[in-house]
C-alpha positions as CSV (number, residue, x, y, z in Angstrom):
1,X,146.2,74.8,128.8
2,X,149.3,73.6,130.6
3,X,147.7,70.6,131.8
4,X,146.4,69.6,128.7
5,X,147.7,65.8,127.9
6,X,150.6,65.4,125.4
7,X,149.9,62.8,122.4
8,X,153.4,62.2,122.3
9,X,153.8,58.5,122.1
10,X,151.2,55.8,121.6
11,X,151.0,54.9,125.4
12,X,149.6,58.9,125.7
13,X,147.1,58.0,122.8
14,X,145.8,55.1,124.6
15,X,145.9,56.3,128.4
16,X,144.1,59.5,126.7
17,X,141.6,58.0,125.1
18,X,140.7,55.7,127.7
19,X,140.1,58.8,130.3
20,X,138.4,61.5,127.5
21,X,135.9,59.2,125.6
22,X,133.0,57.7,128.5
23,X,131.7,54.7,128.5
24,X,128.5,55.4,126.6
25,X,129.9,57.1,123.6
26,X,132.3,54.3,122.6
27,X,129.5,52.4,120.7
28,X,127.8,55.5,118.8
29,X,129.0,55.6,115.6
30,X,130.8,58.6,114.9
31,X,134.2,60.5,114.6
32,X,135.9,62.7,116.8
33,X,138.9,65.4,115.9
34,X,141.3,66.0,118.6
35,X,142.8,68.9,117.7
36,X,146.8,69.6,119.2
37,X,149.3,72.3,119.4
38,X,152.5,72.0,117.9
39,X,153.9,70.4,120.7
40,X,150.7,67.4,120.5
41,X,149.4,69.2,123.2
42,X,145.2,68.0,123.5
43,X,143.4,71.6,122.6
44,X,139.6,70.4,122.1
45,X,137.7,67.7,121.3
46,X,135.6,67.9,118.2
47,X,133.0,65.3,118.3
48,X,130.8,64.3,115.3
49,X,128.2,62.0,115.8
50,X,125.4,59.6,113.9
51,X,127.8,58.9,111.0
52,X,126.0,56.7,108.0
53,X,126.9,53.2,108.4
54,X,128.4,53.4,104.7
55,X,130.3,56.6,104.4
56,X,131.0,58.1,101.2
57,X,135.1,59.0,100.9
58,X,134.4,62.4,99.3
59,X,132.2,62.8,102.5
60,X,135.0,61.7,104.9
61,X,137.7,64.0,102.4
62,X,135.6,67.1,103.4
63,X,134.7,66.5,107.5
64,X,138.5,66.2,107.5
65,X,139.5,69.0,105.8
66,X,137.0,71.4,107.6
67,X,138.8,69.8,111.1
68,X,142.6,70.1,109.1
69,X,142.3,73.3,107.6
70,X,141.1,75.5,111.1
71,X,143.5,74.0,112.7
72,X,146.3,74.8,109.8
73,X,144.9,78.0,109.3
74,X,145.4,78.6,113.4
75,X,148.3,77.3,114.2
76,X,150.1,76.6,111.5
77,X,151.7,73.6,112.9
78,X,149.3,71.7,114.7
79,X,148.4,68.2,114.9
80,X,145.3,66.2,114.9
81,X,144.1,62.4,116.4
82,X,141.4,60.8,114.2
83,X,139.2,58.7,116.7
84,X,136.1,56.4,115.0
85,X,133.7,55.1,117.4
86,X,131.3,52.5,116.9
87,X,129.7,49.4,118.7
88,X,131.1,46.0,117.7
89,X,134.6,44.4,117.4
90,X,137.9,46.2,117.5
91,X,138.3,44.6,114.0
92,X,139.1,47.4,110.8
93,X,135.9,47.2,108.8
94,X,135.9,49.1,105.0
95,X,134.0,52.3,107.0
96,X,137.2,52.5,109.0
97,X,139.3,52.2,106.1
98,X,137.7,54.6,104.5
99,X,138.2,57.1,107.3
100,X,141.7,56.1,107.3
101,X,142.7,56.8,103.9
102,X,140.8,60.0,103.5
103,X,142.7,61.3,107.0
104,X,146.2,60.2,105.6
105,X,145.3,61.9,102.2
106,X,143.8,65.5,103.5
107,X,146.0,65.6,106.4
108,X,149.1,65.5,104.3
109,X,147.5,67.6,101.6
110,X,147.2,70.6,104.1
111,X,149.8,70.3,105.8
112,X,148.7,68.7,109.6
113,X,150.6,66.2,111.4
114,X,148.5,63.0,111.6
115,X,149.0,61.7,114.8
116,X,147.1,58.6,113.7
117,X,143.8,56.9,113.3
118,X,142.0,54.9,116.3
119,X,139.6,52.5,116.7
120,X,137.5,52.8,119.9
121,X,134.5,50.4,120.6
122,X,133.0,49.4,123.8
123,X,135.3,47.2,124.7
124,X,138.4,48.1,123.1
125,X,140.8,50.7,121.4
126,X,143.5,50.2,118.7
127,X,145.5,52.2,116.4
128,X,144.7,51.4,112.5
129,X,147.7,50.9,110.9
130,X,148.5,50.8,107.3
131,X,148.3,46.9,107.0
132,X,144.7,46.9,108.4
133,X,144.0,49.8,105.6
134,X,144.7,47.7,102.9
């Protein structure tokens, strides 16, 4: 897959992002894994779709870890891109906290790089950061 994209700095994120996820999925909400080699080399995409509007963290803990652990358990030193989709603002709402904190948490529990959580909606994209967690 040598011309697979490299997540290797946030401009990648963004310019990959803006090419992989159309038009039409950007306001269904739902999560997508994007799975990377050790070098943050894009491997697959691994959409998951009609998320409840109100996710439960334990629920978010264990879509995570099913996404973190294969690709552990693969590679052993693989990354992963956390990408929320939904329709409305590019503003961090608790749902996208939630999903933040569980990815930070699981992530660093098994041992996968977290190349970050994003924020894709219709009309925008944005990295959550740790202020807009809190």
């Amino acid at each position: 897959m040598s011309d697979s994209p490299v997540l290797d700095s946030p401009e990648a994120i963004d310019a990959h992002l803006t090419t992989a996820i159309e038009r039409w999925e950007r306001g269904r909400r739902g999560v997508r894994f994007v799975l990377c080699d050790g070098e943050d080399r894009v491997q697959i995409h691994c959409p998951v779709d009609d998320l409840p509007p109100r996710p439960d963290p334990a629920d978010c803990a264990q879509a995570i870890e099913i996404f973190a652990s294969a690709l552990a358990d693969r590679s052993g030193n693989g990354s992963m891109l956390v990408v929320l989709t939904r329709s409305g603002s590019s503003a961090v709402s608790d749902p996208d906290r939630v999903w933040f904190h569980a990815a930070y948490q699981v992530c660093g529990r098994v041992g996968v790089r977290l190349l970050g959580v994003h924020l894709v909606t219709p009309a925008d994209q944005r990295r959550i950061l740790l202020d807009d967690a809190l």
